[in-house]
Wavefront OBJ file of the C-alpha trace (Angstrom):
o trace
v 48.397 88.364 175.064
v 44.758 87.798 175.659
v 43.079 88.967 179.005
v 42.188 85.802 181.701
v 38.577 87.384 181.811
v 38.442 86.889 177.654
v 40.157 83.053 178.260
v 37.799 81.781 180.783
v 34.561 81.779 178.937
v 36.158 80.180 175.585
v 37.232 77.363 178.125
v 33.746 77.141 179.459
v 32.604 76.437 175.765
v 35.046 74.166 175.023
v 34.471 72.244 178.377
v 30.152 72.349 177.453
v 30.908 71.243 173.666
v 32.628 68.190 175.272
v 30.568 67.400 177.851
v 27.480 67.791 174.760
v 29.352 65.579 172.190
v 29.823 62.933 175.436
v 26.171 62.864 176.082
v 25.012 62.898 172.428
v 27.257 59.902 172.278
v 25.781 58.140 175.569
v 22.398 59.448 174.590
v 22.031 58.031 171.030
v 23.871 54.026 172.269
v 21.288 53.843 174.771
v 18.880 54.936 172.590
v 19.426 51.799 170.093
v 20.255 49.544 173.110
v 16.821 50.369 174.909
v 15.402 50.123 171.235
v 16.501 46.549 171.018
v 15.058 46.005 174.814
v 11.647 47.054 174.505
v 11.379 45.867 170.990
v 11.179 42.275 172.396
v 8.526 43.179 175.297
v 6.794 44.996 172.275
v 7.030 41.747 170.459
v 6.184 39.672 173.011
v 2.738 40.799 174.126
v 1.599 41.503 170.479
v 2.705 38.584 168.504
v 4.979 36.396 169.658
v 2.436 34.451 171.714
v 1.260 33.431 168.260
v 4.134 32.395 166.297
v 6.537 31.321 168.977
v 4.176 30.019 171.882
v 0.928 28.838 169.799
v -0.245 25.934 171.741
v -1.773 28.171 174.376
v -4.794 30.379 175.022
v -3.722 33.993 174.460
v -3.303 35.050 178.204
v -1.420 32.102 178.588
v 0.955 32.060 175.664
v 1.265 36.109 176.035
v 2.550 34.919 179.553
v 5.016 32.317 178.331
v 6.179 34.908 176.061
v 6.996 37.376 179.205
v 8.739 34.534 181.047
v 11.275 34.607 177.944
v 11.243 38.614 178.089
v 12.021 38.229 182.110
v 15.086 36.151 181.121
v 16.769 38.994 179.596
v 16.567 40.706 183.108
v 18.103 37.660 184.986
v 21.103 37.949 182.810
v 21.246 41.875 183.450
v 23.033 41.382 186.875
v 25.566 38.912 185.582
v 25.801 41.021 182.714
v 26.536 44.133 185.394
v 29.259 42.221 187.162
v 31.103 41.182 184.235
v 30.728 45.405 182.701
v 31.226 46.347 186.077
v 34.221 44.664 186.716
v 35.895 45.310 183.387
v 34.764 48.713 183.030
v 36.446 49.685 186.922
v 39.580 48.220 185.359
v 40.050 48.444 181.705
v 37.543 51.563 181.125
v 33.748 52.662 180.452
v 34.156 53.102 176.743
v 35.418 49.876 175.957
v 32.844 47.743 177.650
v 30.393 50.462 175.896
v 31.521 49.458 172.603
v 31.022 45.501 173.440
v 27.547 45.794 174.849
v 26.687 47.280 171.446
v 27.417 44.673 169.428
v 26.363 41.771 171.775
v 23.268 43.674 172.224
v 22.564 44.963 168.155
v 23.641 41.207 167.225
v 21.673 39.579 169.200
v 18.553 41.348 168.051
v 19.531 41.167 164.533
v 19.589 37.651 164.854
v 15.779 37.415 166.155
v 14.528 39.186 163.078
v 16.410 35.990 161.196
v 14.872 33.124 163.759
v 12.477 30.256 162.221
v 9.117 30.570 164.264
v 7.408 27.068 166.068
v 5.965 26.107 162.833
v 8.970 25.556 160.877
v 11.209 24.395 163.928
v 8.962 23.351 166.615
v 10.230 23.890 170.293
v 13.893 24.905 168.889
v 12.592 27.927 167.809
v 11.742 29.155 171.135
v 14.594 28.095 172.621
v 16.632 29.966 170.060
v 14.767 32.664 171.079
v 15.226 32.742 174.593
v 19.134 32.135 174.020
v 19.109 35.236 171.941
v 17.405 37.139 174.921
v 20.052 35.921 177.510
v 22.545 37.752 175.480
v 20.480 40.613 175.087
v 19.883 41.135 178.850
v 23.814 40.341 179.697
v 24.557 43.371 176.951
v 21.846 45.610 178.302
v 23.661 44.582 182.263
v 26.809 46.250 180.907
v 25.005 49.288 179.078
v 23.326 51.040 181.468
v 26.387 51.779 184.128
v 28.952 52.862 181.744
v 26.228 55.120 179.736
v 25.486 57.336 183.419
v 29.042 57.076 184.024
v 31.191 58.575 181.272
v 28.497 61.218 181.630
v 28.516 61.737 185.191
v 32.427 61.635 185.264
v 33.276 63.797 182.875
v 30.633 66.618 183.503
v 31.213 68.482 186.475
v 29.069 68.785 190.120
v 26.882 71.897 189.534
v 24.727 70.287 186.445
v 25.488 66.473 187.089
v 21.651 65.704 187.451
v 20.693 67.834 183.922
v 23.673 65.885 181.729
v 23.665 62.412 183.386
v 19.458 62.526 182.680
v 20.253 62.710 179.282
v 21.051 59.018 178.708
v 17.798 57.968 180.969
v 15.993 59.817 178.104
v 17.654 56.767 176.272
v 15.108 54.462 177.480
v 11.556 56.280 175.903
v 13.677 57.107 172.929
v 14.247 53.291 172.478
v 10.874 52.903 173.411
v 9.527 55.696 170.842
v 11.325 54.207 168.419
v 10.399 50.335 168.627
v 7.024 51.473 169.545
v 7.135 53.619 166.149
v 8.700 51.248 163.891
v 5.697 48.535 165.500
v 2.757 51.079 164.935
v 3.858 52.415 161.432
v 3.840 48.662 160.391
v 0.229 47.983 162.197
v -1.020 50.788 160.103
v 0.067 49.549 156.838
v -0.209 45.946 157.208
v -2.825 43.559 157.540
v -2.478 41.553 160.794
v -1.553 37.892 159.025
v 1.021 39.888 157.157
v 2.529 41.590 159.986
v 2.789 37.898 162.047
v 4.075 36.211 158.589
v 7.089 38.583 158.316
v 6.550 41.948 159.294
v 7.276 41.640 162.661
v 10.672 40.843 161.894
v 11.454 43.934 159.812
v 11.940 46.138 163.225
v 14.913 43.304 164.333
v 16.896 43.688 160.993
v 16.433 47.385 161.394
v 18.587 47.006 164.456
v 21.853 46.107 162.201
v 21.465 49.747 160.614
v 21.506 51.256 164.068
v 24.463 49.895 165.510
v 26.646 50.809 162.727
v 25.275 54.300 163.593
v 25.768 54.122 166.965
v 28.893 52.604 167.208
v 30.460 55.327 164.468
v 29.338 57.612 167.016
v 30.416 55.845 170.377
v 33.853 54.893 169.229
v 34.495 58.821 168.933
v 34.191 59.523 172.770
v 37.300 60.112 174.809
v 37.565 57.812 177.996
v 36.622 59.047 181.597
v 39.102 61.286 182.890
v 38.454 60.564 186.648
v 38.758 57.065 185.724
v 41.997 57.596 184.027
v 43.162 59.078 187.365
v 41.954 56.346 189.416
v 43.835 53.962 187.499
v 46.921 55.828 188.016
v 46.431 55.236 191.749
v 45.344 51.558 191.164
v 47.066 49.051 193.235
v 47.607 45.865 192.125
v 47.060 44.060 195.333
v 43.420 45.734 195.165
v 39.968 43.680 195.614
v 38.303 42.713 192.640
v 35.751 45.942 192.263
v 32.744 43.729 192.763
v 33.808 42.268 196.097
v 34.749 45.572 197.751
v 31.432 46.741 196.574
v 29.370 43.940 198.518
v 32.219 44.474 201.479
v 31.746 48.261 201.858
v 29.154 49.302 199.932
v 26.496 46.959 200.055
v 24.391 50.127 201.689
v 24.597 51.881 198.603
v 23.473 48.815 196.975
v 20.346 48.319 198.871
v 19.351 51.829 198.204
v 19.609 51.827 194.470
v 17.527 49.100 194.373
v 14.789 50.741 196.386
v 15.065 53.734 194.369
v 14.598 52.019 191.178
v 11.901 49.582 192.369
v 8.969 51.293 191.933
v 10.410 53.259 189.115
v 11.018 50.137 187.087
v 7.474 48.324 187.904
v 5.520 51.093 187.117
v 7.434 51.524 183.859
v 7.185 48.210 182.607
v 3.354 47.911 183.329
v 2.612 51.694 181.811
v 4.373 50.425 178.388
v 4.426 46.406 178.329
v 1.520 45.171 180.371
v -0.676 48.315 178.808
v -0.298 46.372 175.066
v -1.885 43.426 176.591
v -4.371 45.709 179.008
v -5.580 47.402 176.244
v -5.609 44.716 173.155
v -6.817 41.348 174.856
v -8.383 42.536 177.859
v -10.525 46.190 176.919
v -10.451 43.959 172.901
v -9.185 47.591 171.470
v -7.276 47.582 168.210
v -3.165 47.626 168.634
v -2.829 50.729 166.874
v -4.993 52.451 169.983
v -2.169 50.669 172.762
v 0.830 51.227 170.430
v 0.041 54.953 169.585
v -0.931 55.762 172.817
v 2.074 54.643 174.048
v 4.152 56.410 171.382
v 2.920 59.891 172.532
v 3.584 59.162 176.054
v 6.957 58.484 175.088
v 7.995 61.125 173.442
v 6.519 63.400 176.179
v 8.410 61.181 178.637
v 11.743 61.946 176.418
v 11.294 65.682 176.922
v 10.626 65.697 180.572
v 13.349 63.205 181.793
v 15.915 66.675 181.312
v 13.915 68.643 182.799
v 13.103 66.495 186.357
v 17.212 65.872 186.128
v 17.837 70.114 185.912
v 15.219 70.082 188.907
v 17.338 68.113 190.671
v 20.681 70.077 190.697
v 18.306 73.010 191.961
v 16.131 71.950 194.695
v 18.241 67.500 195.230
v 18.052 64.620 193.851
v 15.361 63.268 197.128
v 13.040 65.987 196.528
v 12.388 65.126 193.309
v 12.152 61.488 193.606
v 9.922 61.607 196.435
v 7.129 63.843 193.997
v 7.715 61.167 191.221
v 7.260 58.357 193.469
v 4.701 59.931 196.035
v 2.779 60.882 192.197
v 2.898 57.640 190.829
v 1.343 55.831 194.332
v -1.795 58.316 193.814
v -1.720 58.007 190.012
v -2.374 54.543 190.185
v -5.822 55.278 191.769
v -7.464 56.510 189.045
v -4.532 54.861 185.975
v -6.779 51.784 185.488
v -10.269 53.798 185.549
v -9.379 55.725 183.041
v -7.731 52.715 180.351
v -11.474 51.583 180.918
v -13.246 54.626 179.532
v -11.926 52.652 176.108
v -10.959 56.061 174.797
v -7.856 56.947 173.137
v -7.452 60.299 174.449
v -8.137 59.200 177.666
v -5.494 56.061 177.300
v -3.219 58.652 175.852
v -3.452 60.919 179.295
v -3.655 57.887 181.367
v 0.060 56.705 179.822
v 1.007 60.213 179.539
v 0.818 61.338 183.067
v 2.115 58.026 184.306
v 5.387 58.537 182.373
v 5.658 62.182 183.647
v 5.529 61.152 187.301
v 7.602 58.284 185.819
v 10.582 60.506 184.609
v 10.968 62.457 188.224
v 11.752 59.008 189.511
v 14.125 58.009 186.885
v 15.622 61.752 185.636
v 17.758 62.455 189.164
v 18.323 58.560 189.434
v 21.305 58.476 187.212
v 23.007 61.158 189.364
v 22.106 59.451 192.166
v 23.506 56.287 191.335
v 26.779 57.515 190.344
v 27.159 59.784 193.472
v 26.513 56.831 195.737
v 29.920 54.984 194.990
v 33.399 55.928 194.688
v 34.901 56.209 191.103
v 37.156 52.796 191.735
v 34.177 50.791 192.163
v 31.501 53.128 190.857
v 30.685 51.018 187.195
v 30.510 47.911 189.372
v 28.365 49.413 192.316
v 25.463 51.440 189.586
v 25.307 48.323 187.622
v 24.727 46.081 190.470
v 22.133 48.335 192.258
v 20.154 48.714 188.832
v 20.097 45.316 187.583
v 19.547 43.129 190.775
v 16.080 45.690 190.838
v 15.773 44.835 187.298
v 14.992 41.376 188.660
v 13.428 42.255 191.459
v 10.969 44.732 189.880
v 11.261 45.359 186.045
v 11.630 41.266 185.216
v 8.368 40.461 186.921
v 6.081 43.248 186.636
v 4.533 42.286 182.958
v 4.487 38.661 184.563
v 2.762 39.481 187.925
v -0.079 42.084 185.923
v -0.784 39.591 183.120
v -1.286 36.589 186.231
v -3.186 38.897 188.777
v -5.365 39.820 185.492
v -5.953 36.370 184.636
v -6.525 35.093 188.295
v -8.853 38.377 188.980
v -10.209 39.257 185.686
v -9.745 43.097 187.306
v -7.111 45.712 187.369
v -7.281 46.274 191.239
v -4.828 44.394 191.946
v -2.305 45.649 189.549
v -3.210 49.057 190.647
v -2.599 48.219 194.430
v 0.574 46.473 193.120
v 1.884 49.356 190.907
v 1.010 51.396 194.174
v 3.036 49.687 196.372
v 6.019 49.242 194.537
v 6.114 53.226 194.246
v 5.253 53.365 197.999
v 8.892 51.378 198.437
v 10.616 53.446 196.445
v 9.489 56.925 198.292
v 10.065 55.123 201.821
v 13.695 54.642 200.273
v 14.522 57.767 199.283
v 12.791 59.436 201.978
v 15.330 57.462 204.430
v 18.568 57.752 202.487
v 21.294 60.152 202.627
v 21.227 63.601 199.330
v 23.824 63.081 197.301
v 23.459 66.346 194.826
v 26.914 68.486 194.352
v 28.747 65.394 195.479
v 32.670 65.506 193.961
v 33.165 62.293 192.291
v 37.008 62.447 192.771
v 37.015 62.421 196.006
v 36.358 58.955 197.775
v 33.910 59.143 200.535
v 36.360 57.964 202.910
v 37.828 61.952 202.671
v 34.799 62.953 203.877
v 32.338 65.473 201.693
v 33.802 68.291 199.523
v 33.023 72.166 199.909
v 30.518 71.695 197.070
v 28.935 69.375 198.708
v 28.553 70.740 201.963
v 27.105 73.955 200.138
v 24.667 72.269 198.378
v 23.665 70.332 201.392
v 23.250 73.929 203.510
v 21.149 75.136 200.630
l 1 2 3 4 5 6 7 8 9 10 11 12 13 14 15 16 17 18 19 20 21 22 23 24 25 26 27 28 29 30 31 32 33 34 35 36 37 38 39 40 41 42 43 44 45 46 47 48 49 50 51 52 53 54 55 56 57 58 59 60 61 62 63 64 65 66 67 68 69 70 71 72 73 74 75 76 77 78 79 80 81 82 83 84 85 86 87 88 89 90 91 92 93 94 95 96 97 98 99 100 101 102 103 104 105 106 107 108 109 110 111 112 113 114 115 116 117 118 119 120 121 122 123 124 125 126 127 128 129 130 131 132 133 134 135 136 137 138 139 140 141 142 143 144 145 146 147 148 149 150 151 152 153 154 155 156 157 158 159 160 161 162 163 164 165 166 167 168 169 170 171 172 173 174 175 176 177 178 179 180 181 182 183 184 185 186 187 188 189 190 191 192 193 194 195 196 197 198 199 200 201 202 203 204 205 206 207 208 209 210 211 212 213 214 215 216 217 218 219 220 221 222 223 224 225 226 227 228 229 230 231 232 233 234 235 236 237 238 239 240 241 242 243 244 245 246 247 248 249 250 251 252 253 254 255 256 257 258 259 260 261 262 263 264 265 266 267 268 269 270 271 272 273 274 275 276 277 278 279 280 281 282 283 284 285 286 287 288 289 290 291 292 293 294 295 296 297 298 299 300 301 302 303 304 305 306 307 308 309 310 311 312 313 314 315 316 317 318 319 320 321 322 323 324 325 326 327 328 329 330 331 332 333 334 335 336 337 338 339 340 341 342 343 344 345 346 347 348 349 350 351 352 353 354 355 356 357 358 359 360 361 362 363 364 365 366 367 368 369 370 371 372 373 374 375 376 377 378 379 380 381 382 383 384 385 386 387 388 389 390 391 392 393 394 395 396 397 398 399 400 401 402 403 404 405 406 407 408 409 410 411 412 413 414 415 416 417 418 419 420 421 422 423 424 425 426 427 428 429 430 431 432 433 434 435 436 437 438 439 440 441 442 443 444 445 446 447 448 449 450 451 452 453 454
């Protein structure tokens, strides 16, 4: 008969090899779904202005091609109702499964599209149909990925596991970005707008086999399985209670993620357009520039969500957000310098400051709802900001930058929007070493008030 001293640390490794083959499984999904994201913002302010929007000047087409890309976040809410409303009923790894394949066939499916000069206008509406599904996918993604994370880890190193699918978003990033520069630095620019660019959106068939190998392997979320044991059948729809009871919550995940997302969108997006058709650089110099940032931005994202089980989830939001606000002072200057190690630092630093907003926010999320309505209260809060913030942000730089032929007033924008997002946090409520099986109608657990005395 074995000792209980000798038992309880083989449990403990059993209980972190499942929690690690749960992330690496939420981790790698969002990597491919975020891949298939940014791969059209990629897209659209390098070439799809040409070969999909040609009539125009290239500010102006490059701007018609970001009104398509802010489609894909319009769907995102709907996208987070229908997830959200599933997932709080049927179960997060299901509707993790479907947003996969909506959101790896639908980007398939661009790489195959005729451009404007063998369809004419059909071809951009093709495209935009394509990016509707794409953003209704992505709607679903992101609030099952935190959750089945969240719920199944426990409340002492929520922030570090549940940060590991936010790394999801640079690693999609790295990788589009990577697939886009290696094919810059081998082709010839006709070559890479006659066909190249669609090699990266037939790579995305490859990946979701991969992922979804991987994702169909994941067990379901225990606490959810408990809270459908308790389910009622006379219960709300999980949407409706959320806007009924939780509509607080609501308000502050947008404001968290407000500034977070705007400053994201123009430090990647907008900075391919910055750098190629305003400072006239090469591509390569915007696309690698962003690449290293990227994979720096990967490896801190852990790190700022471990922070945040030590010291709260506020504390560290309020430095990323507080950072970003004075980061914008000098962001622009130094994309002017023309240099590509200064670019590099300029991108680098932005998505540092970047990830301390977005590492903890996962956590944070989660923690704000109870676990009956918790898939259709995360998704909510993060895709009506999607609209509000990530949607428009490329849209608003590229116009203030046409209107103003400056980057002052993206800087005071960027600045602002980060300035929200710290007022936010600084107003709500900590949520770190919250127990996510207890409803907050029971009032907070022992964990919770600990962490909150410490």
């Amino acid at each position: 008969m074995s000792h209980p001293d000798t038992a309880m640390p083989e449990n403990g490794r059993e209980r972190s090899k499942g929690i690690a083959r749960i992330v690496s499984a939420s981790l790698i999904g969002t990597t491919i779904e975020w891949y298939d994201f940014f791969l059209y913002g990629s897209a659209a302010a390098l070439v799809f202005n040409k070969i999909f929007f040609p009539k125009a000047d290239p500010l102006t087409g490059t701007l018609i091609a970001f009104l398509t890309y802010a489609i894909g976040f319009a769907a995102r809410p709907l996208g987070g109702v229908v997830f959200g409303h599933f997932g709080d009923r049927v179960g997060r790894k299901k509707l993790l499964v479907v947003s996969l394949v909506m959101m790896g066939g639908a980007t398939f499916a661009m790489g195959l599209l005729p451009t404007y000069a063998t369809l004419g206008v059909g071809a951009p509406l093709l495209l935009t149909a394509l990016r509707l599904v794409q953003g209704f996918a992505l709607g679903g993604e992101w609030g099952g990925a935190v959750l089945i994370v969240s719920e199944h880890g426990g409340d002492r190193k929520r922030g570090f596991w549940a940060s590991w699918p936010q790394s999801g978003a640079p690693g999609g990033n790295l990788l589009a970005t990577g697939v886009l520069a290696l094919l810059a630095s081998v082709q010839s620019d006709e070559t890479f707008r006659a066909w190249g660019w669609r090699v990266p959106f037939l790579l995305s068939g490859v990946l979701v086999v991969i992922g979804l190998w991987i994702r169909v392997s994941v067990s379901e979320s225990p606490l959810f399985l408990e809270a459908k044991k308790q389910q009622r059948a006379h219960e709300r729809v999980p949407v409706v209670d959320v806007f009924r009871t939780g509509w607080r919550q609501v308000l502050v995940a947008i404001g968290a993620r407000f500034g977070e997302n705007i400053s994201y969108y123009i430090l990647t997006s907008f900075l391919l357009v910055y750098v190629t058709q305003h400072l006239k650089l090469p591509k390569s110099t915007a696309l690698d520039a962003v690449l290293i940032g990227s994979a720096v931005h990967f490896l801190v994202i852990p790190g700022w969500g471990a922070l945040s089980d030590r010291v709260g989830r506020r504390p560290v939001m309020l430095l990323g957000a507080g950072g970003m606000a004075l980061w914008t002072l000098v962001f622009f200057t130094l994309l002017d310098t023309r240099s590509f190690a200064t670019i590099t630092l300029a991108v680098t630093v932005g998505l540092v400051l970047h990830g301390a907003m977005y590492g903890p926010q996962a956590a944070y999320v989660s923690e704000l709802f109870d676990t009956r309505v918790r898939y259709s209260g995360a998704s909510m809060g993060s895709q009506l900001s999607s609209i509000l913030a990530g949607a428009l942000a490329p849209i608003i730089a590229v116009e203030l930058l046409k209107e103003y032929d400056s980057s002052v007033p993206i800087a005071i924008y960027m600045g602002l929007a980060a300035v929200v997002t710290a007022l936010t946090v600084a107003v709500a409520r900590e949520t770190r070493g919250r127990d996510l099986a207890r409803a907050e109608a029971d009032g907070p657990s022992p964990t919770t008030v600990t962490a909150r005395a410490t």
